[in-house]
C-alpha positions in Angstrom: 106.4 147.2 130.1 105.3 143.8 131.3 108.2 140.9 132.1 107.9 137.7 131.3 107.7 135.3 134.5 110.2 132.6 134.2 108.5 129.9 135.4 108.1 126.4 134.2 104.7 124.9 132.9 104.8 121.5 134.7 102.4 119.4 132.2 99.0 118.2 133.7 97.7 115.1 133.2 94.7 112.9 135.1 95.5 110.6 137.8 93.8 107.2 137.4 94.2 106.0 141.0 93.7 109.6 142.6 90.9 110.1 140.0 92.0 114.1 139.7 93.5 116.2 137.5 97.6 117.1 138.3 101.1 118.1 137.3 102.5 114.9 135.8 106.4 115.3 138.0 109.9 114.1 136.4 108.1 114.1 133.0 109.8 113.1 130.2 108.7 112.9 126.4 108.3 110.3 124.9 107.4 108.8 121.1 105.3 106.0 121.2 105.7 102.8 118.6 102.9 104.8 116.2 105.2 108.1 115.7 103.1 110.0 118.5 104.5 111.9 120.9 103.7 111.7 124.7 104.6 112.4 127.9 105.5 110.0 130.7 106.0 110.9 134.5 104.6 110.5 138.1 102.1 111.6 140.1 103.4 114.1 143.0 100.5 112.6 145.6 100.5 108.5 145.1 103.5 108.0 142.4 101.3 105.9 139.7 102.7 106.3 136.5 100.8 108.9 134.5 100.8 109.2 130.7 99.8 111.9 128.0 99.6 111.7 124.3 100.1 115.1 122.9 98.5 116.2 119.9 99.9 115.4 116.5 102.4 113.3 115.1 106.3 113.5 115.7 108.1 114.1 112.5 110.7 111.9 111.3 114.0 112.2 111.0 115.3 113.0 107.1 115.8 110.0 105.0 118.8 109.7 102.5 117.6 107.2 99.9 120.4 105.6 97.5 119.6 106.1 93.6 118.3 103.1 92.4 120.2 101.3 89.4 118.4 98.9 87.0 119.3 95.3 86.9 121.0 94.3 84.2 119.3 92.7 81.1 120.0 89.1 79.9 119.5 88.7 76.0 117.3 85.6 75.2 118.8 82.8 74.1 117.7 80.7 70.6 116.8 77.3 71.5 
């Protein structure tokens, strides 16, 4: 019987300024203006910000619409 290890996947991301590959630390997710999601952190060597845009879009929240009622008709007038 195997255990599961309770240990956190810390996301990895690429370091512009280091110009390698790391674990992107206090990451948070975020959704950017276009509905994708990302994430947003630090890197653990220089602190640059580092960003990663995950696969697929977010999905949006339910939308109630209101029923829509006609406006009311005018009947022509004779001239």
């Amino acid at each position: 019987m195997k255990r599961r290890s309770s240990k956190f996947v810390m996301p990895e991301g690429y370091c512009v300024k280091c110009k390698a590959k790391k674990e992107i630390v206090d990451a948070v997710e975020e959704t950017m203006k276009n509905g994708r999601k990302a994430i947003k952190g630090k890197c653990p060597t220089c602190g640059t910000v580092m960003f990663k845009i995950l696969g697929g879009k977010a999905t949006p929240p339910a939308a109630v619409s209101a029923p829509v009622t006609p406006a009311p008709v005018t009947p022509p007038t004779a001239n």
